[in-house]
C-alpha positions in Angstrom: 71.1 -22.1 31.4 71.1 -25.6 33.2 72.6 -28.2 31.6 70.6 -31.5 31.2 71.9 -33.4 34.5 71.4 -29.7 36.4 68.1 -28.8 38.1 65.4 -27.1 36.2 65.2 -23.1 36.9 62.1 -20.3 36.4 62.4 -19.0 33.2 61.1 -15.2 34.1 64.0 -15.2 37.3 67.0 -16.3 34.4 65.7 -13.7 32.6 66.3 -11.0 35.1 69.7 -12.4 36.4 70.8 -11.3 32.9 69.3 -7.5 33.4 65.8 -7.9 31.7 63.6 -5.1 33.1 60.3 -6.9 35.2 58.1 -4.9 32.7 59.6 -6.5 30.0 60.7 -10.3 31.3 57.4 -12.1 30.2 57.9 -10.9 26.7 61.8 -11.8 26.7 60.9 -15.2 28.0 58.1 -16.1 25.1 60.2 -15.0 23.0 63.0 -17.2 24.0 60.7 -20.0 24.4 60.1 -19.6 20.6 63.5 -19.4 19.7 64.3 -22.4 22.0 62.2 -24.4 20.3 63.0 -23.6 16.9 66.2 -25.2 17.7 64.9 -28.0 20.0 67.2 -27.2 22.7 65.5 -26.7 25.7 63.0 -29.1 28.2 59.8 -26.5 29.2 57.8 -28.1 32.0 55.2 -26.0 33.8 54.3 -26.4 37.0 50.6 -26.7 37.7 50.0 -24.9 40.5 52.2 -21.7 40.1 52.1 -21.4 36.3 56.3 -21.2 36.7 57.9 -21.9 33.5 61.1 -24.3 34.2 63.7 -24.4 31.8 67.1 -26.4 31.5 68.7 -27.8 28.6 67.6 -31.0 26.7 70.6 -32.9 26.5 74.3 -32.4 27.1 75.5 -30.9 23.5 71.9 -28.9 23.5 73.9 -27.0 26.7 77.1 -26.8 24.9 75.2 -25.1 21.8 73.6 -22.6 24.4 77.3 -22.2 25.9 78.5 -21.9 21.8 76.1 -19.5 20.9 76.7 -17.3 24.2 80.5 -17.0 22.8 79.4 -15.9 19.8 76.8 -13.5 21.5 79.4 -12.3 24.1 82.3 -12.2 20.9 79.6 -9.9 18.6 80.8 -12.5 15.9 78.3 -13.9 13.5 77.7 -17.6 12.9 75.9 -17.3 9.8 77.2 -15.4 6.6 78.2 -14.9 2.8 74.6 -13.8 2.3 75.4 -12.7 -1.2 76.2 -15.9 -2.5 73.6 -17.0 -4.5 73.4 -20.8 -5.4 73.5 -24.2 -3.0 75.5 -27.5 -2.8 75.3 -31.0 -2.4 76.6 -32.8 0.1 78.8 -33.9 1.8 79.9 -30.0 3.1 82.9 -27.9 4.2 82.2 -25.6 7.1 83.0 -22.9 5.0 79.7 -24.2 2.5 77.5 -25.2 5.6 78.0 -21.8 7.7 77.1 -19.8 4.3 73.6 -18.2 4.6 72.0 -19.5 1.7 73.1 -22.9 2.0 71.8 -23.0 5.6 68.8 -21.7 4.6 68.6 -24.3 2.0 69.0 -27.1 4.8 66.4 -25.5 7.0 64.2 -25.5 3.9 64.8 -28.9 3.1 63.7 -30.1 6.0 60.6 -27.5 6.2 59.2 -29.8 2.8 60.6 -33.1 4.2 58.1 -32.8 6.8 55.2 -31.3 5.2 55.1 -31.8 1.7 52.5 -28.9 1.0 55.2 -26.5 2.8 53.8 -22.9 1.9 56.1 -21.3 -1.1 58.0 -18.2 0.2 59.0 -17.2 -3.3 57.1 -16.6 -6.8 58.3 -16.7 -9.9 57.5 -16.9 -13.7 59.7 -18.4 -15.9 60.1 -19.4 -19.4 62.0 -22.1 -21.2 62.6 -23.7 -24.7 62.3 -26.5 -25.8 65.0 -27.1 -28.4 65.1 -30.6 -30.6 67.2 -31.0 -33.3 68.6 -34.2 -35.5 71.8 -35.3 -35.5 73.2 -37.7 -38.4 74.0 -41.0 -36.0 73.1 -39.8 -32.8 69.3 -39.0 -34.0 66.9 -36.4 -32.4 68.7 -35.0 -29.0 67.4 -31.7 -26.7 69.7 -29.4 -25.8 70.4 -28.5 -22.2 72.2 -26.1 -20.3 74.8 -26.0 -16.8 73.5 -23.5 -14.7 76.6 -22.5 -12.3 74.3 -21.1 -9.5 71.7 -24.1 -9.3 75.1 -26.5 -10.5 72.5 -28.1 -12.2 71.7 -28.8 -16.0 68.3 -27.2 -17.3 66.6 -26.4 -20.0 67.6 -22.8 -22.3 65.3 -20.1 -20.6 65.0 -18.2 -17.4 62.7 -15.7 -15.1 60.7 -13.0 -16.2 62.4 -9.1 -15.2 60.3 -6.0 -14.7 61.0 -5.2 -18.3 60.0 -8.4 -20.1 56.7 -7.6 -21.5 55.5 -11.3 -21.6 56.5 -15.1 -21.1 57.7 -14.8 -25.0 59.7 -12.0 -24.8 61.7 -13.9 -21.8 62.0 -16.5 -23.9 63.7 -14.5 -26.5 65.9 -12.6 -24.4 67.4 -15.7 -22.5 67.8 -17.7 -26.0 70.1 -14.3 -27.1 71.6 -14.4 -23.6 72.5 -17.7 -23.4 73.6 -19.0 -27.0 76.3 -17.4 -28.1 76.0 -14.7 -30.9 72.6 -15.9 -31.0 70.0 -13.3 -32.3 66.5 -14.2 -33.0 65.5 -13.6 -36.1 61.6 -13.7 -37.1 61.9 -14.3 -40.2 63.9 -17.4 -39.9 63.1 -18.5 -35.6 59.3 -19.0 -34.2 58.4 -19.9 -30.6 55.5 -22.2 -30.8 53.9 -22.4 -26.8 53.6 -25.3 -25.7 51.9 -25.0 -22.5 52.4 -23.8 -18.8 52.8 -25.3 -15.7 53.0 -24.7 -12.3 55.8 -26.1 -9.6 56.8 -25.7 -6.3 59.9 -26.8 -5.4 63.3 -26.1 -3.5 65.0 -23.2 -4.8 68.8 -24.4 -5.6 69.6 -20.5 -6.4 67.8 -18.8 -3.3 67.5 -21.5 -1.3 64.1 -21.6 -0.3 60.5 -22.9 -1.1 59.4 -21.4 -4.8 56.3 -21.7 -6.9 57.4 -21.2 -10.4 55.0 -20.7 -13.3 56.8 -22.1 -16.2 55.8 -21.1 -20.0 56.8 -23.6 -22.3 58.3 -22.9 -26.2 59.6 -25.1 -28.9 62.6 -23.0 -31.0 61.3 -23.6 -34.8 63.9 -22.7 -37.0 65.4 -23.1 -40.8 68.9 -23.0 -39.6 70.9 -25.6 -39.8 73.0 -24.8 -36.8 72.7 -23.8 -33.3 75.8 -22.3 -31.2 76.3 -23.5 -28.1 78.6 -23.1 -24.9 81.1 -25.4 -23.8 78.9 -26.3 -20.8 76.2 -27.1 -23.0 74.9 -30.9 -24.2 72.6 -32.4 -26.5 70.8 -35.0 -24.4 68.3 -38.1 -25.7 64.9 -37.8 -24.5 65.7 -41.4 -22.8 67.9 -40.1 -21.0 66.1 -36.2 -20.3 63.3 -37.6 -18.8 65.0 -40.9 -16.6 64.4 -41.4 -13.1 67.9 -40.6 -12.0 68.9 -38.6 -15.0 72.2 -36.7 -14.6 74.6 -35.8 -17.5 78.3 -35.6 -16.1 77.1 -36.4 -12.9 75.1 -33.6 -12.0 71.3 -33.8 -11.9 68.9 -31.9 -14.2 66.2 -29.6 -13.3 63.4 -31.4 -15.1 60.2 -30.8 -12.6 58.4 -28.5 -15.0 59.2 -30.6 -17.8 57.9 -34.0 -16.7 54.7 -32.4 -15.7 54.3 -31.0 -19.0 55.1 -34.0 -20.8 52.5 -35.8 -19.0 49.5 -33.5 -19.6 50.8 -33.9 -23.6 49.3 -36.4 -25.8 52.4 -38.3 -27.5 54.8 -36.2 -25.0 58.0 -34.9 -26.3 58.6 -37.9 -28.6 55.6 -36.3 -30.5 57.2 -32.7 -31.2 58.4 -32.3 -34.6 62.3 -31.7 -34.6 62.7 -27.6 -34.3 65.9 -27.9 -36.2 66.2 -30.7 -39.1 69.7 -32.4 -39.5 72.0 -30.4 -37.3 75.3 -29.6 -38.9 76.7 -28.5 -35.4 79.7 -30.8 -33.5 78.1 -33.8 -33.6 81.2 -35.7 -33.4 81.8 -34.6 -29.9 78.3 -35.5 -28.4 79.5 -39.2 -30.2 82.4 -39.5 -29.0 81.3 -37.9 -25.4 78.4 -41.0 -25.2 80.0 -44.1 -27.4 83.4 -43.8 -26.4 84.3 -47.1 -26.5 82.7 -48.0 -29.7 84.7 -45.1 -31.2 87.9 -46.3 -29.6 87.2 -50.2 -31.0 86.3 -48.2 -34.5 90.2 -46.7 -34.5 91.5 -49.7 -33.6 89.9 -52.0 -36.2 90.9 -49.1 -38.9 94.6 -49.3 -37.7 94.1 -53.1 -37.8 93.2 -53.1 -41.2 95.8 -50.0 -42.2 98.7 -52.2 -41.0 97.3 -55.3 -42.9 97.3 -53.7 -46.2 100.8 -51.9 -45.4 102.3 -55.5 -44.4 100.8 -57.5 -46.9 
């Protein structure tokens, strides 16, 4: 291929200097044209009175990707790989995290929605999720979310419908006993109360790629008075759930489905009854985790006043 200050040369004649049969050169050359393009490496011009197809590369690192990707080509070693990984990253990237095939897909994808919004979904999906509000004695009403390792985001408790899930309840049940621990519905005691559906499209941080999901929304009612949790797990305000750049420990929360619900619902989520009444769970934790200063100043005016009395 001709680099960028190098002439321009026919496209079908490069193609047989590398061996392509005559029969099949016009197809080999659309083809690369195509991929060419994809990657925005070439300059096409076509002359006007032949029909020739001139090629030659756009710029001088597009010809030093052509002369990469030959390498690899001539080497039979892949560029692109750890296809079974599922789950993406945020910046900013190792080359170990950029060159994995889910994450590069993600980038491509990223860019596919970043230029047209209404980017066609190449995945579909149903999901269900719970709703879960309980009461906690200081802290008030908080909604419990969960880390998802994969996404590495937080999200509500719930997950996607499998081929033996009869309907968008029985998912929810399943993924509550999946994912609290030692958790087992019990019907006479737990009720799902639907709250709505919803439908989102959105980057996939698991697959990487374009998704419509159809969400199914529940509310956990229950007469327990406490619900086990993981360590990765946190009780979140609704303040806080629903803000514009809401993360808890820094990572961001997967909240599309949710804020669209929220908005078709009269009185939103401040308007659900709590599921659970006055949580007996860890509530100390969540305080200390979100006032920690006010706890600290709280120990240190009871030592004050400890060494008063014992000094007196």
């Amino acid at each position: 291929m001709p680099g960028a200050d190098d002439g321009a040369v026919d496209l079908e004649r490069l193609c047989q200097t590398t061996g392509v049969s005559a029969a099949a050169t016009p197809a080999v050359a659309d083809l690369l044209v195509l991929v060419f393009d994809i990657f925005d490496v070439v300059r096409l011009t076509v002359e006007p009175t032949t029909g020739q197809r001139l090629i030659k590369a756009n710029a001088p690192a597009a010809g030093l990707f052509l002369s990469s990707l030959a390498e690899h080509v001539r080497a039979g070693q892949p560029i692109l790989g750890n296809w079974d990984r599922a789950g993406t990253s945020e910046p900013p990237y190792h080359i170990q995290q950029v060159l994995a095939g889910p994450q590069f897909l993600y980038l491509m994808e990223q860019q596919r929605m970043e230029v047209d919004r209404s980017a066609r979904p190449l995945r579909h999906t149903e999901v269900s999720q719970i709703v879960i509000k309980v009461g906690f004695p200081l802290l008030g009403r908080r909604y419990l979310m969960l880390y998802d390792g994969a996404a590495r985001q937080y999200q509500l408790p719930g997950g996607h419908r499998r081929a033996g899930d009869q309907d968008p309840r029985a998912v929810a049940v399943r993924e509550l006993e999946e994912e609290l621990p030692g958790f087992v519905f019990d019907p006479r005691r737990d009720t799902l109360s639907e709250l709505g559906a919803v439908e989102v499209e959105q980057l996939s941080r698991t697959f990487g790629v374009v998704t419509r999901y159809r969400i199914t929304f529940f509310q956990l009612l229950s007469t327990r008075r406490v619900v086990p949790v993981g360590p990765d797990s946190r009780w979140v305000a609704e303040a806080a759930l629903l803000g514009d750049a809401a993360t808890v420990k820094g990572r961001t929360l997967n909240i599309a489905g949710l804020r669209r619900l929220v908005d078709g619902r009269p009185g939103g989520l401040t308007g659900l009854a709590e599921g659970i009444g006055v949580h007996r769970g860890p509530a100390l934790a969540e305080i200390v985790r979100e006032k920690p200063w006010e706890i600290l100043g709280l120990i240190v005016g009871v030592l004050g006043l400890v060494l008063t009395l014992v000094l007196a």
